[in-house]
C-alpha positions as CSV (number, residue, x, y, z in Angstrom):
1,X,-184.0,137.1,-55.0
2,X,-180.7,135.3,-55.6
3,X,-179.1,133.2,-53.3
4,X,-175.0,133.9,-53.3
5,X,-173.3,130.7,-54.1
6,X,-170.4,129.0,-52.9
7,X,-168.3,130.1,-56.7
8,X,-169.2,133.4,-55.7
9,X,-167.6,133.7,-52.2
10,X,-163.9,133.2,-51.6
11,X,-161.8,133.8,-48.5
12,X,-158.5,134.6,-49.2
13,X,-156.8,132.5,-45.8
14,X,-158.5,129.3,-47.9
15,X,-158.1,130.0,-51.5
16,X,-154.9,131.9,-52.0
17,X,-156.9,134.5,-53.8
18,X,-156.1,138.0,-53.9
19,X,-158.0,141.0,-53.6
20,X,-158.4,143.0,-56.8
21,X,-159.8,146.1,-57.1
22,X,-164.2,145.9,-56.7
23,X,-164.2,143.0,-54.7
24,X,-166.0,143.1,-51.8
25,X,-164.7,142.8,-48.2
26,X,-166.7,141.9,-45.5
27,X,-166.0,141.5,-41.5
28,X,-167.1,138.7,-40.3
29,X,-165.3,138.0,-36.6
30,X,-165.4,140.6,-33.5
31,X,-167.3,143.6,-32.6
32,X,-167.3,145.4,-36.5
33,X,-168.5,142.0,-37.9
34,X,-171.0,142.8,-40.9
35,X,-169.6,145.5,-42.2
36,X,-168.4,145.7,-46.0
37,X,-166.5,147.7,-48.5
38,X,-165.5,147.6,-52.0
39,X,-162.3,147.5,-52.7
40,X,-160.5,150.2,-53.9
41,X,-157.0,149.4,-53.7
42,X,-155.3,149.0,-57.0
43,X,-151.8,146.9,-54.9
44,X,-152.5,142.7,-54.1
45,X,-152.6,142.5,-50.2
46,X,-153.2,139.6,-47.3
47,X,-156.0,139.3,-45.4
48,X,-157.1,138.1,-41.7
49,X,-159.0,135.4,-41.5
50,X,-161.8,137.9,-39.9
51,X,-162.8,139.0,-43.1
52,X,-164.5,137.2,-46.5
53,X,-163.2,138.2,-49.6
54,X,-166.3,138.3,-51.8
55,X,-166.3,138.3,-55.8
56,X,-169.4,139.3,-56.7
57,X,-170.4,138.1,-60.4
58,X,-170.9,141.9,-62.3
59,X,-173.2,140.3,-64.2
60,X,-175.1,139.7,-61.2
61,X,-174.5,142.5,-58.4
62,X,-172.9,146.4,-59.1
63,X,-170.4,145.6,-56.1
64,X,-171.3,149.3,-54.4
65,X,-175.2,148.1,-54.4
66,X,-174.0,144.7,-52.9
67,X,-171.9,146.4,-50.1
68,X,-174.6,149.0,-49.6
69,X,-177.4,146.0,-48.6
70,X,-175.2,144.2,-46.7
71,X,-174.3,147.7,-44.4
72,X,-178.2,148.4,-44.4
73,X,-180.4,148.0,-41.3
74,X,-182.5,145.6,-42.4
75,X,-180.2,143.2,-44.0
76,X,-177.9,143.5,-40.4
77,X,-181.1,143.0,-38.1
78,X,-182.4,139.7,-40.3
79,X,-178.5,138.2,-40.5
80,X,-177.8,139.2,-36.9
81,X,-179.9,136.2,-35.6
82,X,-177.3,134.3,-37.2
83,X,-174.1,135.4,-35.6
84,X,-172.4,132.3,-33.5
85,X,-170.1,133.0,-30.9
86,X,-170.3,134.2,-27.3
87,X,-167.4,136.8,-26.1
88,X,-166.9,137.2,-29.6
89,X,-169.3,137.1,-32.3
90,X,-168.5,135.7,-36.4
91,X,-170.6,134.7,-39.3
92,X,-168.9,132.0,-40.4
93,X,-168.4,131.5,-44.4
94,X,-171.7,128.8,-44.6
95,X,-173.7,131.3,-43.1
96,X,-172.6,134.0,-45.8
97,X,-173.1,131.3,-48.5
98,X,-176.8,131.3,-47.2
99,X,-177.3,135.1,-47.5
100,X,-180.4,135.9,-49.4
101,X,-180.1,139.2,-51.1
102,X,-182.6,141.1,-53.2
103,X,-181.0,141.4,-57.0
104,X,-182.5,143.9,-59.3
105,X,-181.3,144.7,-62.7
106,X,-177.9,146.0,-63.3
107,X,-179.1,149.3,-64.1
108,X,-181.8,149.6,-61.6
109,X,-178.5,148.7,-59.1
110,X,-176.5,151.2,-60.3
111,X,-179.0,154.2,-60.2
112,X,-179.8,153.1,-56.6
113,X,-176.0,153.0,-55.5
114,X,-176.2,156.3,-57.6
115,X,-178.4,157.7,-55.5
116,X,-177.2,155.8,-51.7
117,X,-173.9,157.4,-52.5
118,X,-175.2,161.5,-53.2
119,X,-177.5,161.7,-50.8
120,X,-177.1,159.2,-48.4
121,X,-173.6,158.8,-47.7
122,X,-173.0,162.4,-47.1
123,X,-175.7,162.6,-44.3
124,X,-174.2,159.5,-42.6
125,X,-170.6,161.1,-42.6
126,X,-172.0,163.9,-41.3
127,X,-173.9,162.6,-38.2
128,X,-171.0,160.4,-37.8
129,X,-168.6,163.6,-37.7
130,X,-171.3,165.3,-35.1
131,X,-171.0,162.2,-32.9
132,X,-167.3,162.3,-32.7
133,X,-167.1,166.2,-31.7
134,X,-169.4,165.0,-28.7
């Protein structure tokens, strides 16, 4: 397991840095905090403060494997204990620093965001689409 460092997370409203293309995105204020994307946008743009803009090292994390443990169910249910906030709940950037995240080799990474993304990924859009026509 590797602990994500403080070099390897950067928020845009505190650094100045700006998004590229493979970083990682992650909400961290309101009602849709924990949820995380790579970026796929090839144009520089600002962020809220509500989300972290995370770098992660490729020689360290694939960023699709990265943003698929940090949407799955068992990463949200052990991180959600550390949510602060009442009417509205935020991880703040020291409790994203602290995340503990389970690093296999690159290519072991790769084949399982590989698979997440064929098999997976479609079945979620689909019960997603079924839920919306209900």
């Amino acid at each position: 397991m590797l602990l994500l460092s403080k070099q390897k997370i950067i928020t845009q409203f505190i650094r100045g840095v700006p998004a590229k293309k493979g970083d990682v995105l992650y909400i961290k204020d309101g009602a849709t905090s924990g949820i995380a994307t790579v970026n796929q946008l090839d144009e520089e743009f600002s962020l809220l403060s509500s989300v972290a803009l995370i770098k992660p090292k490729t020689s360290v994390f694939v960023p699709d494997f990265l943003v698929f443990q940090l949407n799955s169910q068992l990463f949200k249910t052990h991180v959600l204990k550390n949510l602060v906030g009442g009417a509205m709940t935020r991880f703040t950037i020291e409790i994203i620093k602290k995340f503990t995240l389970v690093t296999p080799p690159i290519e072991e990474q790769m084949q399982i965001a590989d698979y997440i993304r064929k098999n997976v990924a479609p079945i979620e859009t689909d019960y997603f689409k079924s839920r919306e026509r209900n």
